[in-house]
N, CA, C and O of each residue as an XYZ file, in Angstrom:
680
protein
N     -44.169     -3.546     11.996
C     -42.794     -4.006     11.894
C     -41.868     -3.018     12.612
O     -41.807     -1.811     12.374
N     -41.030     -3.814     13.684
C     -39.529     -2.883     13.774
C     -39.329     -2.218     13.335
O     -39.656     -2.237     12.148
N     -38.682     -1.132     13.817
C     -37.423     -0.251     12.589
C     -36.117     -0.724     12.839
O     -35.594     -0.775     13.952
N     -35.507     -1.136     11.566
C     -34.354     -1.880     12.325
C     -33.229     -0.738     12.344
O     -33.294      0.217     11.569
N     -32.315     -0.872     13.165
C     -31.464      0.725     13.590
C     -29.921     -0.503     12.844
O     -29.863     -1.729     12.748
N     -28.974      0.537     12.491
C     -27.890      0.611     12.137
C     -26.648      1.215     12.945
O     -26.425      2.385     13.258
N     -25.695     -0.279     13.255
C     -24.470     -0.471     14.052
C     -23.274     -0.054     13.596
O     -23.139      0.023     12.375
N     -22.424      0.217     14.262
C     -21.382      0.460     13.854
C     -20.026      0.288     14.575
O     -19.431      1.094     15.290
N     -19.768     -0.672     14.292
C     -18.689     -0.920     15.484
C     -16.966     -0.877     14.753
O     -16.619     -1.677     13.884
N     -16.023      0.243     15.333
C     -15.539      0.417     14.356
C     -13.636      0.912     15.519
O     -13.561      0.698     16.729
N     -12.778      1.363     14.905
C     -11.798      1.499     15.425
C     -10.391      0.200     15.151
O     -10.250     -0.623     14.247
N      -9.631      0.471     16.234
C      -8.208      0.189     15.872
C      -8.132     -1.473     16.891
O      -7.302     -2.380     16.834
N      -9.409     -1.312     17.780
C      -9.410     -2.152     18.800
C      -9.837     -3.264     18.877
O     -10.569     -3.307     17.889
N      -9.924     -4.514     19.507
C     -10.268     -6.145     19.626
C     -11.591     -5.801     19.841
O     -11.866     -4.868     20.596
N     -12.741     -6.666     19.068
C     -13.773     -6.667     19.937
C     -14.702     -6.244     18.503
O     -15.906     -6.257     18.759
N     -14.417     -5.913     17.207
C     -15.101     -5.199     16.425
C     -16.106     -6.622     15.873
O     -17.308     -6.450     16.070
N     -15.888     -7.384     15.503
C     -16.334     -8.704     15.154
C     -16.912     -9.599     16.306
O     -17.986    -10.201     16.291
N     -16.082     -9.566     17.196
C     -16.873    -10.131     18.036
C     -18.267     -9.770     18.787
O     -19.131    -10.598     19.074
N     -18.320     -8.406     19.044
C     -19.313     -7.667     19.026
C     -20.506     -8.221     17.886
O     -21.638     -8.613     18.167
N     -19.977     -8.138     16.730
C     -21.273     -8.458     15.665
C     -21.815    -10.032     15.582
O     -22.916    -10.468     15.243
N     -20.627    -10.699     16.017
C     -21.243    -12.424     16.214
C     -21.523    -12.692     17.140
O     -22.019    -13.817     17.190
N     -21.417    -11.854     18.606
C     -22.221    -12.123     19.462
C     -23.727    -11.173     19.289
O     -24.686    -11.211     20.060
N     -23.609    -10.448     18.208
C     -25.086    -10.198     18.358
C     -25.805    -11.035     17.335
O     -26.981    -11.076     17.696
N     -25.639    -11.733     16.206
C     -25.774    -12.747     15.394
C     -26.306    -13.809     16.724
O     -27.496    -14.123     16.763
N     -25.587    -14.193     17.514
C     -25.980    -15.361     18.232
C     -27.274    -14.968     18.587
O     -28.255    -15.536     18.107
N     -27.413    -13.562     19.807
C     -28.484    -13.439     20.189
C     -29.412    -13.762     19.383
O     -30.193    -14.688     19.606
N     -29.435    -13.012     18.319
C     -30.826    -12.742     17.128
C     -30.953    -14.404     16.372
O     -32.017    -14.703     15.831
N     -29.789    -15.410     16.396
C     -30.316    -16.681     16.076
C     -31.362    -17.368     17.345
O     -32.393    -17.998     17.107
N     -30.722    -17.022     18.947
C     -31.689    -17.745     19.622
C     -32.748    -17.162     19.761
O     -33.485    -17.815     20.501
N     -33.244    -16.148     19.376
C     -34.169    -15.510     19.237
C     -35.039    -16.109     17.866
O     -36.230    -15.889     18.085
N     -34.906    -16.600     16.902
C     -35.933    -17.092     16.030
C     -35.862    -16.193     15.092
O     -36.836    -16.103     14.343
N     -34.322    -15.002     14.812
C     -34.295    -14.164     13.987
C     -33.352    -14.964     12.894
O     -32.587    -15.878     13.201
N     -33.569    -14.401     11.438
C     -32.739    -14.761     10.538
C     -31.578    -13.618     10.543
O     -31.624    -12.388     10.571
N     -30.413    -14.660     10.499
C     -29.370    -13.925     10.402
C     -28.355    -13.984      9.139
O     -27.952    -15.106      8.834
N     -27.899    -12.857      8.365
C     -27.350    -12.843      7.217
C     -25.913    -12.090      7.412
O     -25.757    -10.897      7.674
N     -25.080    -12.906      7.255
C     -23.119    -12.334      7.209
C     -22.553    -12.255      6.427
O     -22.148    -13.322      5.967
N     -22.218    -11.249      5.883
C     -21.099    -11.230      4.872
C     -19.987    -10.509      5.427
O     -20.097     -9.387      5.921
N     -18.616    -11.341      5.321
C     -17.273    -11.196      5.901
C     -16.517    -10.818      4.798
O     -16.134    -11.719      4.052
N     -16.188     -9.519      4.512
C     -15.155     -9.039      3.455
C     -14.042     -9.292      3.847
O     -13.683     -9.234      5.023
N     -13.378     -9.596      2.920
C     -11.693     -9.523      3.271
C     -11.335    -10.848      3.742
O     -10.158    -11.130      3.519
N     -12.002    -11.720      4.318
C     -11.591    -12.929      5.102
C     -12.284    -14.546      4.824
O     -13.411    -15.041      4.788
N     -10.619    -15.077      4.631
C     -10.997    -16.138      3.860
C     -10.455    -17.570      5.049
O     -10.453    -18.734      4.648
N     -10.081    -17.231      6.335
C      -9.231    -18.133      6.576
C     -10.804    -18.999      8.341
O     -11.800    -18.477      8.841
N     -10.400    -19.813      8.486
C     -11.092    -20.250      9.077
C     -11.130    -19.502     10.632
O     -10.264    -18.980     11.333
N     -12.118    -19.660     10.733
C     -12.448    -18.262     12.008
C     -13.703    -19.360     13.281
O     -14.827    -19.609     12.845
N     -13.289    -19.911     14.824
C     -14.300    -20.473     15.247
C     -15.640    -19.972     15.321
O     -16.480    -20.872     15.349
N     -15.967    -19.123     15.351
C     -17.778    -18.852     15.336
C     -18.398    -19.754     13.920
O     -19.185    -20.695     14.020
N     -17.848    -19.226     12.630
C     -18.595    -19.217     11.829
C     -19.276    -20.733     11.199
O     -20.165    -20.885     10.361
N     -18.413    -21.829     12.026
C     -19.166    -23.192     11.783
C     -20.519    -23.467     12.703
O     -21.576    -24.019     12.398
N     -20.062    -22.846     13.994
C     -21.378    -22.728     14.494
C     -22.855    -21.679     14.253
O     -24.041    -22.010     14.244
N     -22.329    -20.566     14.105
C     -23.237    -19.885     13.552
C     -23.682    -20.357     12.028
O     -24.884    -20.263     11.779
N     -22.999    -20.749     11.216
C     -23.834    -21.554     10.504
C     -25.012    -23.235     10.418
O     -25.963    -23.631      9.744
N     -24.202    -23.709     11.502
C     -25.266    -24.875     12.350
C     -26.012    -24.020     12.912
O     -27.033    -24.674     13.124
N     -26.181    -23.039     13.280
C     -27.531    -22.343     14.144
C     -28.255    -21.663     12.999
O     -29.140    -20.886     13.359
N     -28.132    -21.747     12.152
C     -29.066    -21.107     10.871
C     -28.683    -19.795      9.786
O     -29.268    -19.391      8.781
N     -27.396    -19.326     10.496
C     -27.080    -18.460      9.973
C     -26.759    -18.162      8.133
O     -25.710    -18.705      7.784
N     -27.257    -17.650      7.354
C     -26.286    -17.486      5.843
C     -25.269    -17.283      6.129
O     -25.019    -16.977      7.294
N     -24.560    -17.348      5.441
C     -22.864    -16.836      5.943
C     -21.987    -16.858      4.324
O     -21.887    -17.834      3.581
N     -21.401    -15.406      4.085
C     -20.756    -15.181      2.835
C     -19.502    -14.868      3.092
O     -19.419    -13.869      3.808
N     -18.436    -15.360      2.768
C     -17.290    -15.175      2.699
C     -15.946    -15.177      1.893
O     -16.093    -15.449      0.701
N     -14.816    -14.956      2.258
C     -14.030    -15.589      1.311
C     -13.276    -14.647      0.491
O     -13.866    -13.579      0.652
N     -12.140    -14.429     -0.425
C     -11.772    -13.827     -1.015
C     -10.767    -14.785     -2.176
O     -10.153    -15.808     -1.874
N     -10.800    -14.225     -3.361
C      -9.761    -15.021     -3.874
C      -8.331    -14.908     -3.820
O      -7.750    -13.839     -4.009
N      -7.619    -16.246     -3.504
C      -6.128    -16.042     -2.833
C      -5.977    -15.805     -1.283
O      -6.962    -15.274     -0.769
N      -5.207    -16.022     -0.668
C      -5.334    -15.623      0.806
C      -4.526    -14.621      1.330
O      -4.181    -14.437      2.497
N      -4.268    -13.995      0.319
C      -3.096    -12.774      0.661
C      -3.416    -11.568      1.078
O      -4.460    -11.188      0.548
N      -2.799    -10.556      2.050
C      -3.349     -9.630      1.986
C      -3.657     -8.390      0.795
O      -2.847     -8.424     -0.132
N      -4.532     -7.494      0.715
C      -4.795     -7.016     -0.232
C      -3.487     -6.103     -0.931
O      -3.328     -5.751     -2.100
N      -2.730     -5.902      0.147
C      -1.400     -5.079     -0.520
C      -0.412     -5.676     -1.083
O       0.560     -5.223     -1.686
N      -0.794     -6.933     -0.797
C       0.193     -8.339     -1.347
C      -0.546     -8.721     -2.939
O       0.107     -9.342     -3.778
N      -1.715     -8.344     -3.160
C      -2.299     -8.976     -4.466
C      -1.756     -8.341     -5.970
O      -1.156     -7.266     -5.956
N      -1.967     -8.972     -7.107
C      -1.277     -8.641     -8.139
C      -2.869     -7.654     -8.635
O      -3.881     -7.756     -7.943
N      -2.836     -6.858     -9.751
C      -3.759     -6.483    -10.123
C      -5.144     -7.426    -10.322
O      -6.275     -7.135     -9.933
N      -4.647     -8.850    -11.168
C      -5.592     -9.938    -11.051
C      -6.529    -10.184    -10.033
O      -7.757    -10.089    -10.032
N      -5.782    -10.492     -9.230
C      -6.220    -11.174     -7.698
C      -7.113     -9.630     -7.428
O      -8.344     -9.657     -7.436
N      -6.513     -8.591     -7.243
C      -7.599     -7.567     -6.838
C      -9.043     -7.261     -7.263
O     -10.015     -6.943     -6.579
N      -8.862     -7.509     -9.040
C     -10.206     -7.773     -9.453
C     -10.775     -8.873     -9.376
O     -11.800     -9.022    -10.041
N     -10.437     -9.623     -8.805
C     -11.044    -11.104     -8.687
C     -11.377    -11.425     -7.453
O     -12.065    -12.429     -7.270
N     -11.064    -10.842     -6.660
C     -11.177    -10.553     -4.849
C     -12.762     -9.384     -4.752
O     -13.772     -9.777     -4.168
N     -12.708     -8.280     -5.280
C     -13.319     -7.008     -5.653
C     -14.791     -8.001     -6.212
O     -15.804     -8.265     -5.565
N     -14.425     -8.400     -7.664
C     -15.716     -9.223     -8.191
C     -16.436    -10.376     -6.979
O     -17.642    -10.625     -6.974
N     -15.395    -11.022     -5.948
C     -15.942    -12.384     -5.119
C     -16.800    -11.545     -3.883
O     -17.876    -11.940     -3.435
N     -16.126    -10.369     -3.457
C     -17.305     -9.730     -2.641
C     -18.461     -8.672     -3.226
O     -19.385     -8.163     -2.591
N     -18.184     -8.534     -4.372
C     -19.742     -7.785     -4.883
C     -20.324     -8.499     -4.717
O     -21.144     -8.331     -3.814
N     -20.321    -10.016     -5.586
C     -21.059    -11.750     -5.367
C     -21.697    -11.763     -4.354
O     -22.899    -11.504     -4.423
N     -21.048    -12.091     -3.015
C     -21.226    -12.089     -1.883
C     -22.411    -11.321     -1.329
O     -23.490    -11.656     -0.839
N     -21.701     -9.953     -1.634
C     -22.953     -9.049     -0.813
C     -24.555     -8.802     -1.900
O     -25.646     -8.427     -1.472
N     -24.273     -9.086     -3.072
C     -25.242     -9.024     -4.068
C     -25.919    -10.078     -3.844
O     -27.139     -9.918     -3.826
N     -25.396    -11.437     -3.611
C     -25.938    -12.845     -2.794
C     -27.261    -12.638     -1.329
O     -28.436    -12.910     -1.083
N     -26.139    -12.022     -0.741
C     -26.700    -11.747      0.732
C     -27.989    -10.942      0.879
O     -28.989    -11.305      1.498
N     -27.799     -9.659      0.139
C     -29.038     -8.765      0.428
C     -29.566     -9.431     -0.334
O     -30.604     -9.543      0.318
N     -29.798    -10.146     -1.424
C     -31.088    -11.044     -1.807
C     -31.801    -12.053     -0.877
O     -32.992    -12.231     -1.130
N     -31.252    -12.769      0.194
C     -31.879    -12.929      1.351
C     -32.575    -12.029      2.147
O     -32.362    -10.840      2.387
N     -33.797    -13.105      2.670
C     -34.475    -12.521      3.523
C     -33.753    -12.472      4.966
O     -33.262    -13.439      5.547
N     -33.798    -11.055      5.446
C     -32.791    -11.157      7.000
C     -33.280    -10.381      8.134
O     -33.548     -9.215      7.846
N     -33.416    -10.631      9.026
C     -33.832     -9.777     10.184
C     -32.330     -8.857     10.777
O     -32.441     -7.906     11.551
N     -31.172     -9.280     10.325
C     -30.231     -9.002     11.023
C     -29.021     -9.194      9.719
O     -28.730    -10.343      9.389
N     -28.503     -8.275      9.177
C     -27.451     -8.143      8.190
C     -25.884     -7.558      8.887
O     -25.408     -6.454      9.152
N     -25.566     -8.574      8.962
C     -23.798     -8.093      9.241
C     -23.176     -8.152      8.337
O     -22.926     -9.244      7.826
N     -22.608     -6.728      7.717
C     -21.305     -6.354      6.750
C     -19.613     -6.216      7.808
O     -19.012     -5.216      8.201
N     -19.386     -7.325      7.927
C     -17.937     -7.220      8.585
C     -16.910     -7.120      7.835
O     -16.762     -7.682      6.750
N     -15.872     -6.137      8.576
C     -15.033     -5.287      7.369
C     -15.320     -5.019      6.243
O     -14.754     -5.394      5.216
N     -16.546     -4.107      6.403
C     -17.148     -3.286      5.275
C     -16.670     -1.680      5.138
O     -17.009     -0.823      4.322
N     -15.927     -1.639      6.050
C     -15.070     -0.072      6.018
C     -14.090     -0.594      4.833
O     -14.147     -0.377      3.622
N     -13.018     -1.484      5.728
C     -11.751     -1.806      5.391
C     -12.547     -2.096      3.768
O     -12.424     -1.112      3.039
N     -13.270     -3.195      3.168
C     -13.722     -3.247      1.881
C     -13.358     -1.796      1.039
O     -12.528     -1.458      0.196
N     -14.561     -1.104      1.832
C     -14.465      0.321      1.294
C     -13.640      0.742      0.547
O     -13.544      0.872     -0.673
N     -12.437      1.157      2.260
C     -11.125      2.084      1.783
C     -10.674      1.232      0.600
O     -10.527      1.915     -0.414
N     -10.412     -0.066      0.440
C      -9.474     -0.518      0.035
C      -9.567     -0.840     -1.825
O      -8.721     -1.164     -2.659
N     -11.087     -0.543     -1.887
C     -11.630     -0.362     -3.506
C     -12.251     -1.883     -3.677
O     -12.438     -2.196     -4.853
N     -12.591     -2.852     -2.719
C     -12.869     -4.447     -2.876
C     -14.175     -4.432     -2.359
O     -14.484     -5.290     -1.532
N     -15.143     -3.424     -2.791
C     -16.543     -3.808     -3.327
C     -16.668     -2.176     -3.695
O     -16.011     -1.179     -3.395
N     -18.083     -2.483     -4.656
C     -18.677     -1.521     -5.342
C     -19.672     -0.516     -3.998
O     -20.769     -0.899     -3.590
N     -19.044      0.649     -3.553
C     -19.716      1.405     -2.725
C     -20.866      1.352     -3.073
O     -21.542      0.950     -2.126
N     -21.585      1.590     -4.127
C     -22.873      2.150     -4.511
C     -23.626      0.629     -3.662
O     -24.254      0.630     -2.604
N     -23.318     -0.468     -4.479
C     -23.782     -1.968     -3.853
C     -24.289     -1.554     -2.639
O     -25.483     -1.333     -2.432
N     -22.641     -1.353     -1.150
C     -22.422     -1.226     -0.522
C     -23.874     -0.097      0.067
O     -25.023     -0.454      0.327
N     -23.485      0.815      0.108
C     -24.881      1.627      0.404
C     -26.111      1.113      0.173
O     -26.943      0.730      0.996
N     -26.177      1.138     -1.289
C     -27.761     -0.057     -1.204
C     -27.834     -0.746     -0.545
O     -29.023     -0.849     -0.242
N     -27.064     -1.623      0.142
C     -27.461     -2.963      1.169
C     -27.444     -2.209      2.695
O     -28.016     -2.514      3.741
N     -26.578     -1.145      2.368
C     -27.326     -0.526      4.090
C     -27.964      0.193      4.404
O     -28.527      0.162      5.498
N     -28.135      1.334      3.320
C     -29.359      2.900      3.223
C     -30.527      2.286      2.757
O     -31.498      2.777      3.334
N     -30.879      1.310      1.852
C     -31.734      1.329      1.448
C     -32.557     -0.637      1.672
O     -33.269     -1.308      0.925
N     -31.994     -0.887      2.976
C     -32.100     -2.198      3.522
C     -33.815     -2.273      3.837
O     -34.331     -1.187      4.102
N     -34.587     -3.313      3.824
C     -36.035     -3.078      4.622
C     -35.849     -2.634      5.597
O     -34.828     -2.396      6.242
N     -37.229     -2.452      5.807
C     -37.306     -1.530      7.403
C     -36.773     -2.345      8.408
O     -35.711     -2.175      9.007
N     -37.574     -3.226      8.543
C     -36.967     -4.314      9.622
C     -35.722     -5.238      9.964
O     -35.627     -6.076     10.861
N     -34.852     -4.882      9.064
C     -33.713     -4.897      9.005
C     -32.876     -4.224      9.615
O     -32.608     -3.085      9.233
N     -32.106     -4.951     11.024
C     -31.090     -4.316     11.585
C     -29.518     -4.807     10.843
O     -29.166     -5.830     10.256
N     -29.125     -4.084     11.047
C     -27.921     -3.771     10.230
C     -26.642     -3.470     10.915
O     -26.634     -2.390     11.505
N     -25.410     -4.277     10.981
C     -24.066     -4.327     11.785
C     -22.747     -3.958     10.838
O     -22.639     -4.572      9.776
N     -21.800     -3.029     11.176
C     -21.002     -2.645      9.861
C     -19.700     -2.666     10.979
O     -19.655     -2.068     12.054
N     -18.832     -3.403     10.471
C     -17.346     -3.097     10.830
C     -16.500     -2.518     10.411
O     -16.386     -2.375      9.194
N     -15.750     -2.068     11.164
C     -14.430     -1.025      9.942
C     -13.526     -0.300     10.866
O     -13.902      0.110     11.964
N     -12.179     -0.131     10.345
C     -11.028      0.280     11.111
C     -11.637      1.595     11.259
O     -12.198      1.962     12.292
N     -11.508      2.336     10.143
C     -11.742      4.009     10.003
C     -13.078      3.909      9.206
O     -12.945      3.663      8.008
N     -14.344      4.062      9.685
C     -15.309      4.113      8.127
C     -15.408      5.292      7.904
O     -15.121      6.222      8.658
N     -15.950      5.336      6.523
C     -16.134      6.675      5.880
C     -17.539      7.197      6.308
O     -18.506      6.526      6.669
N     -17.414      8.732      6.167
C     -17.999      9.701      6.727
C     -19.796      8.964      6.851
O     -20.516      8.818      7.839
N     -20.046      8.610      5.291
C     -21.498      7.764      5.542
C     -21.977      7.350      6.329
O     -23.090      7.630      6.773
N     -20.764      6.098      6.897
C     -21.246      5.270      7.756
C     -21.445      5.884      9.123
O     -22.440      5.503      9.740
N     -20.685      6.739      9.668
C     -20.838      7.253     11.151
C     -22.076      8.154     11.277
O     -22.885      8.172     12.205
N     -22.058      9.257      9.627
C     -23.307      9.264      9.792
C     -24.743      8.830      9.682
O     -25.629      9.405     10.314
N     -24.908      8.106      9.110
C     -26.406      6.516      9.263
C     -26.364      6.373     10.096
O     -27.459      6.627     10.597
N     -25.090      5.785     11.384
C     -24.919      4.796     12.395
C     -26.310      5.029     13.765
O     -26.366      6.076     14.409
N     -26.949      4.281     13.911
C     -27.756      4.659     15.140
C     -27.444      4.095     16.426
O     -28.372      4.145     17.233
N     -26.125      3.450     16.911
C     -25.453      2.893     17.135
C     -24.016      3.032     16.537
O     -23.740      2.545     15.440
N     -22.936      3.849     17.446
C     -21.569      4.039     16.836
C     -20.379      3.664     18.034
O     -20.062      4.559     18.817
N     -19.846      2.541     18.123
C     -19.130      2.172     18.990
C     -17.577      2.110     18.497
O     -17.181      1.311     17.648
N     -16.774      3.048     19.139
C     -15.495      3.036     18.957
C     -15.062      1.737     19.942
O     -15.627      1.282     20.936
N     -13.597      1.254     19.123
C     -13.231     -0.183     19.913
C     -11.862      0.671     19.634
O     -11.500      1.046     18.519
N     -10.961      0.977     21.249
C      -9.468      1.897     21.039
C      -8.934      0.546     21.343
O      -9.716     -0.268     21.832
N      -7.561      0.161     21.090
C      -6.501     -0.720     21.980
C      -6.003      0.416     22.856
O      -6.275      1.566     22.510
N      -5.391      0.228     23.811
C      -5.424      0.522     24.807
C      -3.603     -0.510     25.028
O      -2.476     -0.083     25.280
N      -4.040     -1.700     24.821
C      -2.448     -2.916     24.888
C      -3.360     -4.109     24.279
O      -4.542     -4.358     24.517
N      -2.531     -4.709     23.499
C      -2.738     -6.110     22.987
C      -1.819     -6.899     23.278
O      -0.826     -6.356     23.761
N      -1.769     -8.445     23.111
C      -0.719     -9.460     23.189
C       0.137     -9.323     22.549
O       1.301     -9.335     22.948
N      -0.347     -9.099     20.994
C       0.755     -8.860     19.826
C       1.980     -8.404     19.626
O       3.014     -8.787     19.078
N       1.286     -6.740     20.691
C       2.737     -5.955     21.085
C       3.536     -6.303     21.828
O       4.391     -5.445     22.050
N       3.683     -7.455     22.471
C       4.312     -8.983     23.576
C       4.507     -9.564     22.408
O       5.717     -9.751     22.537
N       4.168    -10.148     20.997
C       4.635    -10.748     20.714
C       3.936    -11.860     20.738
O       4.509    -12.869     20.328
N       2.645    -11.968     21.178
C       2.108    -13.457     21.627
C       0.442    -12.774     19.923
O      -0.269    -11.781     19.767
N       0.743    -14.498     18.931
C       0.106    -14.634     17.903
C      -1.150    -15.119     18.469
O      -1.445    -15.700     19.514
N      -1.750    -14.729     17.528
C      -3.357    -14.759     17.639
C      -3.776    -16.545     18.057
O      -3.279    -17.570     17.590
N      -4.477    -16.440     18.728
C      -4.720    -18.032     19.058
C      -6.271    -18.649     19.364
O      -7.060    -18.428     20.283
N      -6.322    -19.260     18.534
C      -7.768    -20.393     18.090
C      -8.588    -20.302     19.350
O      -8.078    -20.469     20.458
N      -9.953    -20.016     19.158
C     -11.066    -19.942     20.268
C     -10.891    -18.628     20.584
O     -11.963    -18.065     20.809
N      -9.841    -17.878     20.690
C      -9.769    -16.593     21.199
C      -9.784    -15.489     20.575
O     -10.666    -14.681     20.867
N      -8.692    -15.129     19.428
C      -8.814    -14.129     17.899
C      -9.299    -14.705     16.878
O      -9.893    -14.072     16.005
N      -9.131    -15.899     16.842
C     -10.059    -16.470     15.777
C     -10.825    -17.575     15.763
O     -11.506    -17.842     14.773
């Protein structure tokens, strides 16, 4: 069996997600099982109908659609409890390929149980490659990473003023 190596694609810049669902695609046409869990994000995103017609698991979702600095204490534990679910869901699948997207941001933000969190990536099967997103991750993750890709902006649309738009940011 493989050794599966551990990604990390991480920073302030476009490209952190997309990076991980275009490697999801590869590893679906490849005859690999692919397993996603998307912290933090509940709103409809184009990949993820197709990557789920191509075979993918796919975990998502949060309760409420607000951002996390917007939530009442409720909503935080109830957001916090929907992605432990999630990722406690996920690593119970069998996967050749595990993407934790915005699993930093999770982190910092107290909306999953680190320990979980580590178990599903330190202590993943062997053959298990492993994809982690995150603005800033914590020290752990950069060091596991066997694979560590900073994503800088450099200029976005946004700072123009021009909103995120379907097929393209999301």
């Amino acid at each position: 069996m493989e050794q599966g190596l551990l990604h990390l694609y991480w920073g302030y810049g476009k490209g952190k997600t997309t990076a991980a669902m275009g490697l999801a695609l590869r590893a679906l046409g490849s005859g690999k099982r692919v397993v996603i869990v998307q912290f933090l994000k509940g709103g409809n995103s184009g990949e993820i109908p197709l990557l789920a017609q191509l075979g993918a698991e796919i975990y998502r979702g949060k309760a409420g659609q607000k951002f996390v600095f917007q939530m009442t204490p409720e909503e935080k534990a109830a957001t916090r409890e929907l992605q432990n679910q999630n990722l406690a869901a996920a690593i119970a699948q069998p996967a050749d390929l595990l993407i934790l997207d915005e699993a930093g941001s999770a982190e910092e933000l107290d909306m999953v149980d680190v320990d979980l969190l580590k178990k599903a990536v330190l202590e993943r099967p062997a053959g298990c490659e492993c994809v982690l997103t995150a603005h800033t991750p914590p020290q752990w993750m950069l060091d596991a990473a066997d694979y560590s890709t900073e994503m800088k902006c450099h200029r976005h649309p946004y700072q123009k003023g021009i909103k995120a738009r379907k097929g393209i940011e999301y």
